[in-house]
N, CA, C and O atoms as CSV, one atom per row, in Angstrom:
chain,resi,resn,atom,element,x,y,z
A,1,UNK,N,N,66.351,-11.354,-15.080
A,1,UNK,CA,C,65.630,-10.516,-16.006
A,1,UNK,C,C,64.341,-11.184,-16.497
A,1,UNK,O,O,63.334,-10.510,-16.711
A,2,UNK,N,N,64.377,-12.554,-16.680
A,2,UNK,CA,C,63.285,-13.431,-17.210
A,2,UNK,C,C,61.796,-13.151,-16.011
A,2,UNK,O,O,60.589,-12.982,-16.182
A,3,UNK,N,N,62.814,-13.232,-14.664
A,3,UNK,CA,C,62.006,-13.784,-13.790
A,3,UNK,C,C,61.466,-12.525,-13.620
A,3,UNK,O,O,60.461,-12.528,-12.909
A,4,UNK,N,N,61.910,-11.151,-14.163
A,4,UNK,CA,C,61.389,-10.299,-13.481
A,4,UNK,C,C,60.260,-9.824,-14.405
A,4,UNK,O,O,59.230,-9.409,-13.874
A,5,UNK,N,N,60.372,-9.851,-15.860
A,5,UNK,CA,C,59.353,-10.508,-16.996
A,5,UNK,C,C,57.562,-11.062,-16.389
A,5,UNK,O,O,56.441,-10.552,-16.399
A,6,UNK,N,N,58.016,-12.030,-16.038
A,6,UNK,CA,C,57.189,-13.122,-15.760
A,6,UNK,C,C,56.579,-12.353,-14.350
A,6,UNK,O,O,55.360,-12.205,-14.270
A,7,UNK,N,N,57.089,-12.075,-13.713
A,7,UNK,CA,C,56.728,-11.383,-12.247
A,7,UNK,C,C,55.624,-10.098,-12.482
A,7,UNK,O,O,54.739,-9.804,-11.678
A,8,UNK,N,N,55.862,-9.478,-13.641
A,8,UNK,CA,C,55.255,-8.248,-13.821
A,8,UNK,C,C,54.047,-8.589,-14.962
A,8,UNK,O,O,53.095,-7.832,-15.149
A,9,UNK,N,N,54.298,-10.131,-15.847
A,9,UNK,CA,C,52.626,-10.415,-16.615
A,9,UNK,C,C,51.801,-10.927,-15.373
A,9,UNK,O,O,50.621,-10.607,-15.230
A,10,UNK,N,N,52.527,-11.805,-14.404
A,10,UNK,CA,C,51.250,-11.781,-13.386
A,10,UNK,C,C,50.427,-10.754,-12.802
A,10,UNK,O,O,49.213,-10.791,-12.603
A,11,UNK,N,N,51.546,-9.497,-12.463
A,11,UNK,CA,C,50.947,-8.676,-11.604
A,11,UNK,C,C,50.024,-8.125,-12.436
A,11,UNK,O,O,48.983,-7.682,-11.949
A,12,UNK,N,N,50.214,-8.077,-13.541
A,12,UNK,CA,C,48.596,-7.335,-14.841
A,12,UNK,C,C,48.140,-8.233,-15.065
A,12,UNK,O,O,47.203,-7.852,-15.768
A,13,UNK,N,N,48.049,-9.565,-14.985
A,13,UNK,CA,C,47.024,-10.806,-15.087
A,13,UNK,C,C,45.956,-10.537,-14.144
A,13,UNK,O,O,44.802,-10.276,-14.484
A,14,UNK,N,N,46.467,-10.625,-12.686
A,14,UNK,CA,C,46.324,-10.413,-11.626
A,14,UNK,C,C,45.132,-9.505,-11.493
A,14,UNK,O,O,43.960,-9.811,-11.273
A,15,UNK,N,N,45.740,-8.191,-11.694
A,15,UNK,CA,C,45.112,-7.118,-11.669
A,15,UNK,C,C,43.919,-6.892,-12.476
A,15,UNK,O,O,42.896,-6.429,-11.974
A,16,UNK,N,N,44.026,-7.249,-13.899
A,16,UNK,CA,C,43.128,-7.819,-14.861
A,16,UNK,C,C,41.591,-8.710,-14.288
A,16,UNK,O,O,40.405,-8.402,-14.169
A,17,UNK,N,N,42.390,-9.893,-14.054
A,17,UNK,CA,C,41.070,-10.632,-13.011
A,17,UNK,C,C,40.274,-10.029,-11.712
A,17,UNK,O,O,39.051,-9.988,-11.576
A,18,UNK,N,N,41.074,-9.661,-10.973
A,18,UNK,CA,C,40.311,-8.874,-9.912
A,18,UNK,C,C,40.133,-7.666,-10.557
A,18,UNK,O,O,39.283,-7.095,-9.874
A,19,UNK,N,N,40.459,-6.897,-11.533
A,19,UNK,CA,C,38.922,-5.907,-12.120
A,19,UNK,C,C,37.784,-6.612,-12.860
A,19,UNK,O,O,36.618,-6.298,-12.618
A,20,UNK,N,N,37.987,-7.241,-13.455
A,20,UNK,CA,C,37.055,-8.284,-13.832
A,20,UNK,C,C,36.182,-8.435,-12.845
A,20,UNK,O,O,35.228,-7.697,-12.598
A,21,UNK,N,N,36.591,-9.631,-12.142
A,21,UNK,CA,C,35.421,-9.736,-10.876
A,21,UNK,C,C,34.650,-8.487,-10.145
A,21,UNK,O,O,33.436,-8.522,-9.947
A,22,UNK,N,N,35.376,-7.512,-9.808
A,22,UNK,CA,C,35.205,-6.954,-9.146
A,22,UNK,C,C,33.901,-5.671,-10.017
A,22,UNK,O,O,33.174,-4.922,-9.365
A,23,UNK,N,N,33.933,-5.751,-11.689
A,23,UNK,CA,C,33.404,-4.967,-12.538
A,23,UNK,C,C,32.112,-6.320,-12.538
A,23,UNK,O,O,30.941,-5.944,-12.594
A,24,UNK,N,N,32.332,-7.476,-12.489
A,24,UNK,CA,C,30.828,-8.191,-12.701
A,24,UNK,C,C,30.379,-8.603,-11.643
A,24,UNK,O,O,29.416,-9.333,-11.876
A,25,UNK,N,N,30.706,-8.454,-9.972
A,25,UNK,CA,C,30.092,-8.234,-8.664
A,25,UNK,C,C,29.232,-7.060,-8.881
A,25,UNK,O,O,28.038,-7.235,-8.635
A,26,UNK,N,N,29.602,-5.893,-9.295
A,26,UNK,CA,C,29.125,-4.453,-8.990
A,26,UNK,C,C,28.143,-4.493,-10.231
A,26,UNK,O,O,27.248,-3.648,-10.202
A,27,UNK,N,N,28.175,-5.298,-11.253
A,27,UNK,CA,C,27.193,-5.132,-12.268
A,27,UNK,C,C,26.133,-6.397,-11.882
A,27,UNK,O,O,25.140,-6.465,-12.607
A,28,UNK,N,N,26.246,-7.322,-10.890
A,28,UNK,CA,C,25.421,-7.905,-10.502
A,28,UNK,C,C,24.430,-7.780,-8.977
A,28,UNK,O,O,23.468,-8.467,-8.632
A,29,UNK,N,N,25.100,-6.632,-8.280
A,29,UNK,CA,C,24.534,-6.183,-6.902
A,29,UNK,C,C,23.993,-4.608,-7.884
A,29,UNK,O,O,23.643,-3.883,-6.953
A,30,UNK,N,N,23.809,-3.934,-8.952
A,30,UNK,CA,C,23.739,-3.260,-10.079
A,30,UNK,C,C,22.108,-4.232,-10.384
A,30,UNK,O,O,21.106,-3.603,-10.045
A,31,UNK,N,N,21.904,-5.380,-10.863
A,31,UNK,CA,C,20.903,-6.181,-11.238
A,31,UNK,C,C,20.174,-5.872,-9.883
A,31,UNK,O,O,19.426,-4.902,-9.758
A,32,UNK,N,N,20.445,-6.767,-8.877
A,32,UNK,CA,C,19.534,-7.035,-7.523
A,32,UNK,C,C,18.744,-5.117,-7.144
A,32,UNK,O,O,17.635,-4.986,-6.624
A,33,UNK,N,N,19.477,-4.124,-7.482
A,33,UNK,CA,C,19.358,-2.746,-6.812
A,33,UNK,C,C,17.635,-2.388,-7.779
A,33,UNK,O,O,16.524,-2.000,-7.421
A,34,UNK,N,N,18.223,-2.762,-9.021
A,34,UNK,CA,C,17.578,-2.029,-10.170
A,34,UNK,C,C,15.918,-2.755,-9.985
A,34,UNK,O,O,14.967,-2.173,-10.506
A,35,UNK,N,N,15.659,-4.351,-9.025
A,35,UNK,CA,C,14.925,-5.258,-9.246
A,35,UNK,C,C,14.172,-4.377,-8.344
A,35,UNK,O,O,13.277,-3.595,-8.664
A,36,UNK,N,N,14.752,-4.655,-6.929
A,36,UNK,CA,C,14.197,-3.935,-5.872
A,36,UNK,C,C,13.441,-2.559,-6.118
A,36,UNK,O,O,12.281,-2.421,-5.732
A,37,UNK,N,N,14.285,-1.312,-6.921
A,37,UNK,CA,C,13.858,-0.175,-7.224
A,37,UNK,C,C,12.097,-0.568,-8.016
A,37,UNK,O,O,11.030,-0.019,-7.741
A,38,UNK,N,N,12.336,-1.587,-8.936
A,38,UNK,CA,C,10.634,-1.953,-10.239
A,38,UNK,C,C,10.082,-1.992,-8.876
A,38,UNK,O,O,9.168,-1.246,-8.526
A,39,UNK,N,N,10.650,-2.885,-8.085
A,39,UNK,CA,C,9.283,-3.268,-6.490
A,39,UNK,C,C,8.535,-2.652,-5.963
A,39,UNK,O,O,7.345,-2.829,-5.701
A,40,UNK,N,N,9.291,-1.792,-5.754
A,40,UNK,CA,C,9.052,-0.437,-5.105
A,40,UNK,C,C,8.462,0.528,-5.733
A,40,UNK,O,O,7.750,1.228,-5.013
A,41,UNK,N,N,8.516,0.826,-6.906
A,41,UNK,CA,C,8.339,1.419,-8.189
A,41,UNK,C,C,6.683,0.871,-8.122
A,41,UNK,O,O,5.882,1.700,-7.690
A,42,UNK,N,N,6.207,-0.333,-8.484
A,42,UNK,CA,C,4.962,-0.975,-8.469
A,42,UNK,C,C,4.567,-0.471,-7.183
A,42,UNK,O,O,3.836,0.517,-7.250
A,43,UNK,N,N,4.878,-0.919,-5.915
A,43,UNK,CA,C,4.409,-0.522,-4.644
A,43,UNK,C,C,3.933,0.756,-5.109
A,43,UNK,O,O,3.038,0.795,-5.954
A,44,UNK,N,N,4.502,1.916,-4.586
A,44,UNK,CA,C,4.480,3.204,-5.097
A,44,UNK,C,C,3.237,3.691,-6.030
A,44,UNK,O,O,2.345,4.514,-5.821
A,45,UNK,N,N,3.543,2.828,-7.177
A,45,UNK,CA,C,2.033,3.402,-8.496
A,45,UNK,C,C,0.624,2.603,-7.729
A,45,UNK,O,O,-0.580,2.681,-7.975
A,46,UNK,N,N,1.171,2.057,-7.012
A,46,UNK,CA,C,-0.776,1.272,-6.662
A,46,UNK,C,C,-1.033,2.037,-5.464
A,46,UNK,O,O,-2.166,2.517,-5.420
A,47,UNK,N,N,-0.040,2.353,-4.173
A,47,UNK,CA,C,-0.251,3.436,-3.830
A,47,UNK,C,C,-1.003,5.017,-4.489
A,47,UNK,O,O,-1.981,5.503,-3.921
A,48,UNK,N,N,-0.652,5.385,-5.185
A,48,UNK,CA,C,-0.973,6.417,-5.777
A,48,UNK,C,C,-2.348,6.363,-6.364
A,48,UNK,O,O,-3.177,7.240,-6.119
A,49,UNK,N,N,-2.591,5.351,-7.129
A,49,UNK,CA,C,-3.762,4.563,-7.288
A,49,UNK,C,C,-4.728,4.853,-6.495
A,49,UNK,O,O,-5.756,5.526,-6.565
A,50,UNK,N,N,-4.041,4.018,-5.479
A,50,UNK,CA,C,-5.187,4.061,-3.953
A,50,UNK,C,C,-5.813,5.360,-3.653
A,50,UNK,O,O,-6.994,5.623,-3.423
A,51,UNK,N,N,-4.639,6.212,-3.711
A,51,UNK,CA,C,-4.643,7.735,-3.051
A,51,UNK,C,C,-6.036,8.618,-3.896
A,51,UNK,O,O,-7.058,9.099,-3.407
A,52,UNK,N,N,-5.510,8.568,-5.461
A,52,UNK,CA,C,-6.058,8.971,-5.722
A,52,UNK,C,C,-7.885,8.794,-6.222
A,52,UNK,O,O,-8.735,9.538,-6.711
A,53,UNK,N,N,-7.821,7.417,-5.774
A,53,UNK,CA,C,-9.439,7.219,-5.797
A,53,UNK,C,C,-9.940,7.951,-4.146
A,53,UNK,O,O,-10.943,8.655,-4.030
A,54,UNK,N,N,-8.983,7.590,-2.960
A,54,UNK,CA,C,-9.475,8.151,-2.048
A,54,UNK,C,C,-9.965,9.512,-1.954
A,54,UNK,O,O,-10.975,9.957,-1.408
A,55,UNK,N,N,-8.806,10.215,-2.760
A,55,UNK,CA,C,-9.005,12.274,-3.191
A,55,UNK,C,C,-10.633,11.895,-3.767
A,55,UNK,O,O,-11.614,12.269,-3.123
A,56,UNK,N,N,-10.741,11.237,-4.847
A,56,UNK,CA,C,-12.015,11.388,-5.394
A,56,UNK,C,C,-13.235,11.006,-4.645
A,56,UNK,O,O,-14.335,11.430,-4.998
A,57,UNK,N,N,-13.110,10.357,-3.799
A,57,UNK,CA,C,-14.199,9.906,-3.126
A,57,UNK,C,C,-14.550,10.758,-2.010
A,57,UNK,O,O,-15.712,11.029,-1.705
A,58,UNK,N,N,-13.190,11.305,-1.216
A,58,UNK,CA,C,-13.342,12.408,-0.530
A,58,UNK,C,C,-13.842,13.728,-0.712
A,58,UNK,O,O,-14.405,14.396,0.155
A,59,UNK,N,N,-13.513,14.208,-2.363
A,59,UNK,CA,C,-13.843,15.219,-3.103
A,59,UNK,C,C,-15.751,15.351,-3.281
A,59,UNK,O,O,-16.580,16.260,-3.319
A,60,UNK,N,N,-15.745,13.983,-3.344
A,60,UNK,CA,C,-17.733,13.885,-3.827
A,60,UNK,C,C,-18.055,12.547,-3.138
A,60,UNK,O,O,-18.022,11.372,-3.502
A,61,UNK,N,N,-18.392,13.211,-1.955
A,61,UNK,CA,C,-18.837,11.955,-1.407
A,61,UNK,C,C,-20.649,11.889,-1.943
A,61,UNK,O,O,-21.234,10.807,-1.933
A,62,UNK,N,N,-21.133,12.770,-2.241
A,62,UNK,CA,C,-22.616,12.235,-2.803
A,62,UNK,C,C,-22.475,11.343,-3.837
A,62,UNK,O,O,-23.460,10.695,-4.190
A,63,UNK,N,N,-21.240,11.177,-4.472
A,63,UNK,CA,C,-21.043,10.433,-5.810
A,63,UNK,C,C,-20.838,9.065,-4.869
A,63,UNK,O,O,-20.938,7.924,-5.320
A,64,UNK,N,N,-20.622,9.295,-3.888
A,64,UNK,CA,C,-20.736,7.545,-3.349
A,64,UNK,C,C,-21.879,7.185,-3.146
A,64,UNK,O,O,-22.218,6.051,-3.486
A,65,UNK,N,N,-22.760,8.047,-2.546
A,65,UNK,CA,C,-24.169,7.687,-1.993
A,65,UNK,C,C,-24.829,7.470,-3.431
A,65,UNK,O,O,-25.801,6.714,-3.459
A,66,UNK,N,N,-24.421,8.031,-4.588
A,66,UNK,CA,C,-25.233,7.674,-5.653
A,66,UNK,C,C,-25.227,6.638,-6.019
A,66,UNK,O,O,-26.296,6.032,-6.101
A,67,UNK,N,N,-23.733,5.889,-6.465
A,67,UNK,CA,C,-23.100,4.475,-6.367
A,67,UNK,C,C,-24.001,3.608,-5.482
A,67,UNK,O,O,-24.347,2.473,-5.810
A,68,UNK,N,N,-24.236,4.000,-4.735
A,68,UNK,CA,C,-24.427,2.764,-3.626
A,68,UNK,C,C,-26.275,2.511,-3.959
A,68,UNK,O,O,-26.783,1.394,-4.061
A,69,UNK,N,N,-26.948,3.676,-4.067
A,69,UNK,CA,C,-28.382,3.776,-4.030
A,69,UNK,C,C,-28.599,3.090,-5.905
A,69,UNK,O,O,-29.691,2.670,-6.290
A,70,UNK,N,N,-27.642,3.111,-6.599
A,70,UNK,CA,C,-27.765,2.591,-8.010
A,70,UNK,C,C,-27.242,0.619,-7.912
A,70,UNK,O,O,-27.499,-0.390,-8.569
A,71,UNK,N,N,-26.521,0.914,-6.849
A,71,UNK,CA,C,-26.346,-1.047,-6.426
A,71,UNK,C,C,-27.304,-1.640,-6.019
A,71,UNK,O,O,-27.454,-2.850,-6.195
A,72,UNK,N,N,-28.229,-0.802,-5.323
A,72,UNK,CA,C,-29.221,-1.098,-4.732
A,72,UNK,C,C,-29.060,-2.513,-3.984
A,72,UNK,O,O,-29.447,-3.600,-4.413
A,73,UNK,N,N,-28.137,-2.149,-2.281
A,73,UNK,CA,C,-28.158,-2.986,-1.674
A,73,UNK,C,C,-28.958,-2.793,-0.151
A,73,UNK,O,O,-28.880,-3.118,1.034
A,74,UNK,N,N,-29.408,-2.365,-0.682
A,74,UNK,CA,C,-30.589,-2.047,0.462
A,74,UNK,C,C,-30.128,-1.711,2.352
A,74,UNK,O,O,-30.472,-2.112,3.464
A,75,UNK,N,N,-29.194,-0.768,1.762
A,75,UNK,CA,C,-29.044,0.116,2.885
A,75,UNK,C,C,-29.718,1.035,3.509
A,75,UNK,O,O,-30.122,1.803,2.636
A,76,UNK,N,N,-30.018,1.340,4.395
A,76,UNK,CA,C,-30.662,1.985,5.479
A,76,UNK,C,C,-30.330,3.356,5.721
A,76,UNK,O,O,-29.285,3.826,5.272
A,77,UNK,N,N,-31.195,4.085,6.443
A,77,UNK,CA,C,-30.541,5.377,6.932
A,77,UNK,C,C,-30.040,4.729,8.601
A,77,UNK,O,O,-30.575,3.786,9.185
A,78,UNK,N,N,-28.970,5.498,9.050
A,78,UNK,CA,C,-29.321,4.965,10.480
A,78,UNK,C,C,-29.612,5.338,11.679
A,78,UNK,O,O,-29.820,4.738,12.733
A,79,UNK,N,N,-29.595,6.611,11.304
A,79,UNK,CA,C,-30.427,7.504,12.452
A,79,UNK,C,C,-32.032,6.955,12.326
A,79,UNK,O,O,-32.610,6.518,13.320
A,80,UNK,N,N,-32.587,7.014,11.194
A,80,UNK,CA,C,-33.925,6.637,11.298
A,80,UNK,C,C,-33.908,5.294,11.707
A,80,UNK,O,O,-34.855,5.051,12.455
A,81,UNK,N,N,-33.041,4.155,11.447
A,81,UNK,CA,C,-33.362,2.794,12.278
A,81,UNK,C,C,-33.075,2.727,13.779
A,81,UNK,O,O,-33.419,1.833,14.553
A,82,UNK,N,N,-32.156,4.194,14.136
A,82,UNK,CA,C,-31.813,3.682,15.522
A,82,UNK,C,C,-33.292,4.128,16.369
A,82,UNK,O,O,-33.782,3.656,17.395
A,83,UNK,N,N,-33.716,5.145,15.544
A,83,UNK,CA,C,-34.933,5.695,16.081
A,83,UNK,C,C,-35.975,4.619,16.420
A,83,UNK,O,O,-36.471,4.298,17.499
A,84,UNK,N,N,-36.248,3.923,14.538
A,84,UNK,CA,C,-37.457,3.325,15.130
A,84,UNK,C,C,-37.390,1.694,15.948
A,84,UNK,O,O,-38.386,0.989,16.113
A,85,UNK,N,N,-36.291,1.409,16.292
A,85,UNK,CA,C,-35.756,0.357,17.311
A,85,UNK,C,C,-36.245,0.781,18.685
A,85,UNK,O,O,-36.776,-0.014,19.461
A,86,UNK,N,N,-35.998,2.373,19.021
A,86,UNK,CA,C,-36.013,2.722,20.216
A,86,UNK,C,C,-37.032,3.148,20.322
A,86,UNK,O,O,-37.202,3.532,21.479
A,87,UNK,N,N,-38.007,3.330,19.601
A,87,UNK,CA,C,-39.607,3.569,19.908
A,87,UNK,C,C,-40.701,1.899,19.796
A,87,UNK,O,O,-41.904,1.707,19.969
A,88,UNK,N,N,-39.591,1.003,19.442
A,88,UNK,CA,C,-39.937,-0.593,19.711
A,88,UNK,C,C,-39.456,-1.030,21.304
A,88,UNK,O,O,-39.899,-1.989,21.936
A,89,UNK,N,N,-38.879,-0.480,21.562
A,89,UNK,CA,C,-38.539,-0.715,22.684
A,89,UNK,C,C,-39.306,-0.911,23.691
A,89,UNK,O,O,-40.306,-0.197,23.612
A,90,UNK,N,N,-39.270,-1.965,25.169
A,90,UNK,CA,C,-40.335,-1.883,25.873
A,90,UNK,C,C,-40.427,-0.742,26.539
A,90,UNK,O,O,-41.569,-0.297,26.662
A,91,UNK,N,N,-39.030,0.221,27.283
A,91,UNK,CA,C,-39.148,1.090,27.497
A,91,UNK,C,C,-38.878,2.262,27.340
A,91,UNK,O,O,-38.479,3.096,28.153
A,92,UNK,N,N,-39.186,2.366,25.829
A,92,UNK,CA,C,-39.558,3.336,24.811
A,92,UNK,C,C,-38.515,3.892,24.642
A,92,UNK,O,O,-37.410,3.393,24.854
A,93,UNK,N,N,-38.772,5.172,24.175
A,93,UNK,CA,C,-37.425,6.149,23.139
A,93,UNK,C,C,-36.939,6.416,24.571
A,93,UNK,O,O,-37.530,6.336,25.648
A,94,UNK,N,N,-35.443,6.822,24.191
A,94,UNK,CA,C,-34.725,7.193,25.026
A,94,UNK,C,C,-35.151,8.367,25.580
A,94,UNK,O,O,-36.295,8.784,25.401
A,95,UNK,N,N,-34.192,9.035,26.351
A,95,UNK,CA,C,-35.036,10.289,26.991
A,95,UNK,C,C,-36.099,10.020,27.619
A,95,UNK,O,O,-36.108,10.896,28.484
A,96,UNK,N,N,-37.326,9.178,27.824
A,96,UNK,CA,C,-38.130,9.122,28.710
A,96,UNK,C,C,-38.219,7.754,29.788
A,96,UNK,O,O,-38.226,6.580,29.418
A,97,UNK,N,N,-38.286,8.246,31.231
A,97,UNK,CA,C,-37.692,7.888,32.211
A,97,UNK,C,C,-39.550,6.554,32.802
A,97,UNK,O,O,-40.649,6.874,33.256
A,98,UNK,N,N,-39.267,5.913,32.632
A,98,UNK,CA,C,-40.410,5.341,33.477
A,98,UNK,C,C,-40.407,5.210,34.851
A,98,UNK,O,O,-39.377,4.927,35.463
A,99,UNK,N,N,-41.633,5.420,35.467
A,99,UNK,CA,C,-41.600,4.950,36.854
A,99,UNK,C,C,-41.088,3.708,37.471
A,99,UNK,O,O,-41.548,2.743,36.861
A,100,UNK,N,N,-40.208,3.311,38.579
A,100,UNK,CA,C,-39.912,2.102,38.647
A,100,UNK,C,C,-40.977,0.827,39.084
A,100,UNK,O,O,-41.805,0.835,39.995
A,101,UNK,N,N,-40.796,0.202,38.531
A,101,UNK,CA,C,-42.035,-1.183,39.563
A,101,UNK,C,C,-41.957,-1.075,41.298
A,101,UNK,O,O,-41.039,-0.893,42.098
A,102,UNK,N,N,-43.014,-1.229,41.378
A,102,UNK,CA,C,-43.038,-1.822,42.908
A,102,UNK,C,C,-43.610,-3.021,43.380
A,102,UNK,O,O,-43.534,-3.313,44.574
């Protein structure tokens, strides 16, 4: 009768400890989930970030050309430089064919 006493506080000791553990495993893979989620969470908002300066820049792109002509970094057009390269040229603007040497 003693032994059978004693047989049955282990088995709720027992049982006791492995919920225990088993309640502060799941509240510590619970920590690691929640860390990962902020990560991602940050990832995510600077994404969006990104996105949405891209919408805006896409939305008004003259608002870039204004930006850029107020930095004043002395950018070019480049149709007009490819032009006047190719009228520097020895044999001139494109489209016209010279005779070959002989």
């Amino acid at each position: 009768m003693i032994f059978g006493r004693y047989f049955i506080l282990l088995i709720l000791a027992t049982t006791f400890a492995v919920a225990a553990v088993a309640q502060q495993a799941r509240a510590i893979h619970l920590g690691y989930r929640v860390e990962r989620l902020k990560a991602e969470r940050e990832d995510l908002v600077e994404r969006k970030r990104e996105l949405r300066c891209d919408i805006g820049a896409l939305s008004r792109p003259a608002r870039i050309v204004d930006e850029i002509g107020r930095l004043d970094v002395g950018l070019l057009d480049p149709v007009a430089l490819t032009q006047a390269f190719a009228n520097e040229r020895p044999g001139g603007p494109p489209g016209e064919r010279r005779a070959p040497a002989r």
